[in-house]
C-alpha positions as CSV (number, residue, x, y, z in Angstrom):
1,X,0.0,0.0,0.0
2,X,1.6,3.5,-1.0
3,X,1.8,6.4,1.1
4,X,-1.0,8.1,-0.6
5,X,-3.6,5.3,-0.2
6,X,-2.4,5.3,3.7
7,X,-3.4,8.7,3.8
8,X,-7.0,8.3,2.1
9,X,-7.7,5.3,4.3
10,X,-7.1,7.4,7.4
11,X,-8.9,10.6,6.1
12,X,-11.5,8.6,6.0
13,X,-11.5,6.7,9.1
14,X,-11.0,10.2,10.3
15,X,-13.8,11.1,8.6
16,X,-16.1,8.4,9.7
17,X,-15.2,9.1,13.3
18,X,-16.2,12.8,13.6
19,X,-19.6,12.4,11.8
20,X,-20.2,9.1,14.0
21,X,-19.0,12.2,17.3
22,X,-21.5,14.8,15.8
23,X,-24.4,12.3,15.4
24,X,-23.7,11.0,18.7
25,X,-23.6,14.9,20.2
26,X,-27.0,16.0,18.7
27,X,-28.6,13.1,20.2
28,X,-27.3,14.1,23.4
29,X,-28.5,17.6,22.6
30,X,-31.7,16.4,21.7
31,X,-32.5,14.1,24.0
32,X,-31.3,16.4,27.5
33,X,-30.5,20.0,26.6
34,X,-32.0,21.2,23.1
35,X,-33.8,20.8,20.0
36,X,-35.1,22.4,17.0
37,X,-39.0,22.9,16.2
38,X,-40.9,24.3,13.1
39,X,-44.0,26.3,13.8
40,X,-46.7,24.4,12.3
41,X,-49.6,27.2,12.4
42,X,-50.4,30.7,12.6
43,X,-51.4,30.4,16.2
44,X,-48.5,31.9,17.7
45,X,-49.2,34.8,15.7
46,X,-47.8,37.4,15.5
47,X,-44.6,36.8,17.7
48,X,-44.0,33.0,16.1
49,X,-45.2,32.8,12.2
50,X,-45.8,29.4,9.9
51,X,-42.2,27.3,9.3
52,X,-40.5,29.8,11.5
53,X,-37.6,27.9,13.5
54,X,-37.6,27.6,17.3
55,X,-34.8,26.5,19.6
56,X,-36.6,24.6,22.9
57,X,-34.4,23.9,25.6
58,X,-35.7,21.1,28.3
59,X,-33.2,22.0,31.4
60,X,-35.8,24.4,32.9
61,X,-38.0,21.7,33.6
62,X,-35.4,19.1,35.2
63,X,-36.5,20.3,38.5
64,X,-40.0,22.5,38.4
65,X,-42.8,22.7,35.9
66,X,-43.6,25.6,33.0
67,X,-44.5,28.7,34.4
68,X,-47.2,31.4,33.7
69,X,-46.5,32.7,30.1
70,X,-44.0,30.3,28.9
71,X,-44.2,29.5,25.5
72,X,-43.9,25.5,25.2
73,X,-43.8,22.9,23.0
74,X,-45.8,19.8,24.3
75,X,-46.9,16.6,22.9
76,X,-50.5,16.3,21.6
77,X,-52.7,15.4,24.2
78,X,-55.3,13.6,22.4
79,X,-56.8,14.9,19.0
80,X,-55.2,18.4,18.7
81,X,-53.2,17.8,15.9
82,X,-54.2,17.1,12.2
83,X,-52.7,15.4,9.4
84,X,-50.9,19.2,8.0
85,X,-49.1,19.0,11.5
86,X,-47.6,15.7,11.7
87,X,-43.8,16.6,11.2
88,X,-41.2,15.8,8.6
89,X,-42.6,13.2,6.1
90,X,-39.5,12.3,4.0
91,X,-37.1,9.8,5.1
92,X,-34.2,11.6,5.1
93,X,-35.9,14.7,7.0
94,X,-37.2,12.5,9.2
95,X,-33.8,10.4,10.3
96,X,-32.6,13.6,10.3
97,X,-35.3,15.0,12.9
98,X,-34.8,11.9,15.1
99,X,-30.9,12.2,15.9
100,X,-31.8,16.1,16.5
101,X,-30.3,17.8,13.1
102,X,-33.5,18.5,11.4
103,X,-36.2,20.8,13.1
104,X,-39.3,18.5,14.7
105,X,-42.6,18.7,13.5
106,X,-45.6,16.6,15.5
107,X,-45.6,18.8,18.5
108,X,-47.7,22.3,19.6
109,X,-46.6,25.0,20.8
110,X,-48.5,27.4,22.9
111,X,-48.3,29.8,26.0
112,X,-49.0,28.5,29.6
113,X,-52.1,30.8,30.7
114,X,-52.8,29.1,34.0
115,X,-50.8,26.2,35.9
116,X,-52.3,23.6,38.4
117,X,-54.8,25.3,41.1
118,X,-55.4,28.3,39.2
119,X,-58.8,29.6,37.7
120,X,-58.9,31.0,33.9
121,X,-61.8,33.1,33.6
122,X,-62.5,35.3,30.1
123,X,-63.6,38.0,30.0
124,X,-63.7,41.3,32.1
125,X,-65.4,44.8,31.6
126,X,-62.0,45.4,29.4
127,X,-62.3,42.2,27.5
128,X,-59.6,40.8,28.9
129,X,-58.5,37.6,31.0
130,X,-57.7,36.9,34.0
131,X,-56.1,34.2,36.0
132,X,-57.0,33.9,39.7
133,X,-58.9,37.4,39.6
134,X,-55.9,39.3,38.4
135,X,-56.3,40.8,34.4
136,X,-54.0,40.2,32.0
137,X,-53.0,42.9,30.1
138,X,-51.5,40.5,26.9
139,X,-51.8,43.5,23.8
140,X,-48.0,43.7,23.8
141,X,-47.5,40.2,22.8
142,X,-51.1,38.9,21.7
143,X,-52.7,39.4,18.0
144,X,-55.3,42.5,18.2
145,X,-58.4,41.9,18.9
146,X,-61.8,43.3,18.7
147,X,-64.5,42.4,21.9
148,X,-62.1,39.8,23.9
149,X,-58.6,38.6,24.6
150,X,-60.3,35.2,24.2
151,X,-61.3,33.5,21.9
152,X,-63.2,35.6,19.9
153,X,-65.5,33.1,18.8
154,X,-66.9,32.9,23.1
155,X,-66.8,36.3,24.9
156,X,-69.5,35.6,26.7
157,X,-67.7,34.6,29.6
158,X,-66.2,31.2,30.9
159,X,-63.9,30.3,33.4
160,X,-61.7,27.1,34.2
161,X,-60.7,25.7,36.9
162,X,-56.7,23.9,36.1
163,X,-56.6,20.3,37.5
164,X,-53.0,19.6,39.5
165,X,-50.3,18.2,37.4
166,X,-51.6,19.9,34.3
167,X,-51.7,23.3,31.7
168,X,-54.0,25.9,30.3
169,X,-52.5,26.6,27.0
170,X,-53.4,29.4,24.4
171,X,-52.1,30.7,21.5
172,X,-51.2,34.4,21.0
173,X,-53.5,34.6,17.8
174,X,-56.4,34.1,19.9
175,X,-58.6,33.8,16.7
176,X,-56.6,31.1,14.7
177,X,-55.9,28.6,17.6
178,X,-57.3,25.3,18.6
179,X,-56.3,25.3,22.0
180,X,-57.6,24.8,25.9
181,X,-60.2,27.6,25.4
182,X,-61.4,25.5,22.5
183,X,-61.4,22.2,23.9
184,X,-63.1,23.7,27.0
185,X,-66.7,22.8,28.1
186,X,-68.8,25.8,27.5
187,X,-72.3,27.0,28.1
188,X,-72.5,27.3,24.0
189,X,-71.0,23.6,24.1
190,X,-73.5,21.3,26.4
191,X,-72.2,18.4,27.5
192,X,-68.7,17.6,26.8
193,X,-66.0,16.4,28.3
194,X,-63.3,18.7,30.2
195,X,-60.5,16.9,30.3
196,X,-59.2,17.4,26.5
197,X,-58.8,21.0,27.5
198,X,-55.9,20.7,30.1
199,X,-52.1,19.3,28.7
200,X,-50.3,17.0,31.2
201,X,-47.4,18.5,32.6
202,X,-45.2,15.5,31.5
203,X,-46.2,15.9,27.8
204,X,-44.4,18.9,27.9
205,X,-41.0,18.7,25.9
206,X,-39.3,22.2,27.0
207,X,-39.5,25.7,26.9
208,X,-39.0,28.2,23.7
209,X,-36.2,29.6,24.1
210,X,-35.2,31.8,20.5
211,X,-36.7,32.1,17.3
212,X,-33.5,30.9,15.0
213,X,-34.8,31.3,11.7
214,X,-35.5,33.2,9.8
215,X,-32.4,34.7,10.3
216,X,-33.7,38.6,10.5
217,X,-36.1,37.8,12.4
218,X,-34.1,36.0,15.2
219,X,-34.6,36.6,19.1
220,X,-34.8,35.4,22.3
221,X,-38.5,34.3,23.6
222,X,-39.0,36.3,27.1
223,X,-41.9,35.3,29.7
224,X,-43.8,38.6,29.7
225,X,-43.6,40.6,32.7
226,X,-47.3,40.7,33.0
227,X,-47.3,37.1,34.3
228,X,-45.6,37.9,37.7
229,X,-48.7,39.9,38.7
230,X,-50.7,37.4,38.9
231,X,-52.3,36.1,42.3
232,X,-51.2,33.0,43.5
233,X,-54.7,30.3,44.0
């Protein structure tokens, strides 16, 4: 063997190594520290838009749960989702979402309104919500709205009580989201079931940290400061 095909045979070796290192890292990443999300729908609107890229982190949560006006990224949890949601659906984006270097689709994200104990009531004389009694003034970061903060299809008051261990969710485009308002038992509704409206704390993958992409739109995702106002249960 010459000198030269030495040198090939350990580039590539080399080679083979460092990609084996990388793959290795990003599922590390993935699995404990970060990972990458698309946004699927215009319910984050207008802070999040469609196919924007989000960087979640999931340290936050090691040792306490999401927090008034988080913006998280949760598994469904049960019938949230449709088909136009499901994730990547080629092969290679998929392997590629599964070892951490291709953003995930399959997964919502939404802002924590109310946390275990508390009671989510919409709407007052202003139109807007409030969590255990205390308002939320939300037009700094919400899409405008015209009678409510939420939703506008049911202004004409509701409230809900947030089981222990679980989430009220909502998106900031309070007119284009299917989320615990929606899935909440209503006068308008009947009969239904309440459960669907509140997400699991453990179905929650981590905590948006930055919008990556597009690029001149990047930024670091904030917990507004309205959230620290409100009463505890």
């Amino acid at each position: 063997m010459t000198s030269a095909e030495r040198g090939a045979g350990k580039l590539i070796r080399e080679t083979v190594v460092l990609l084996g290192i990388a793959v290795l890292v990003a599922v590390l990443v993935k699995t404990f520290l970060a990972q990458a999300f698309y946004i699927p729908s215009e319910s984050m609107e207008p802070g999040l838009a469609v196919d924007d890229r989000i960087v979640v982190e999931k340290a936050s949560y090691w040792f306490g749960e999401p927090e008034r006006g988080d913006v998280v990224v949760f598994d469904d949890p049960g019938g949230w989702l449709d088909a136009s949601q499901a994730g990547p659906t080629g092969t290679v984006a998929s392997v590629l979402a599964r070892v951490g270097l291709y953003p995930s689709g399959g997964h919502l994200v939404k802002r924590v309104i109310g946390v275990g104990g508390d009671t989510v009531a919409c709407c007052d004389d202003d139109g807007r919500l409030s969590v255990n009694g205390t308002a939320l003034a939300e037009d700094a970061f919400i899409d405008p709205q015209v009678d409510c903060d939420g939703p506008q299809a049911d202004c004409s008051g509701w409230s809900a009580q947030v089981p222990e261990g679980h989430l009220f969710v909502m998106g900031d485009n309070r007119d284009e989201s299917a989320d615990s308002s929606f899935h909440l038992c209503t006068p308008k509704k009947g009969r239904c079931d309440p459960a669907p409206a509140f997400v699991p704390v453990d179905l929650v993958v981590g905590k948006v940290v930055a919008l990556v992409w597009p690029a001149g739109h990047a930024k670091l995702i904030h917990r507004p400061d309205v959230f620290a106002e409100v009463a505890e249960p």
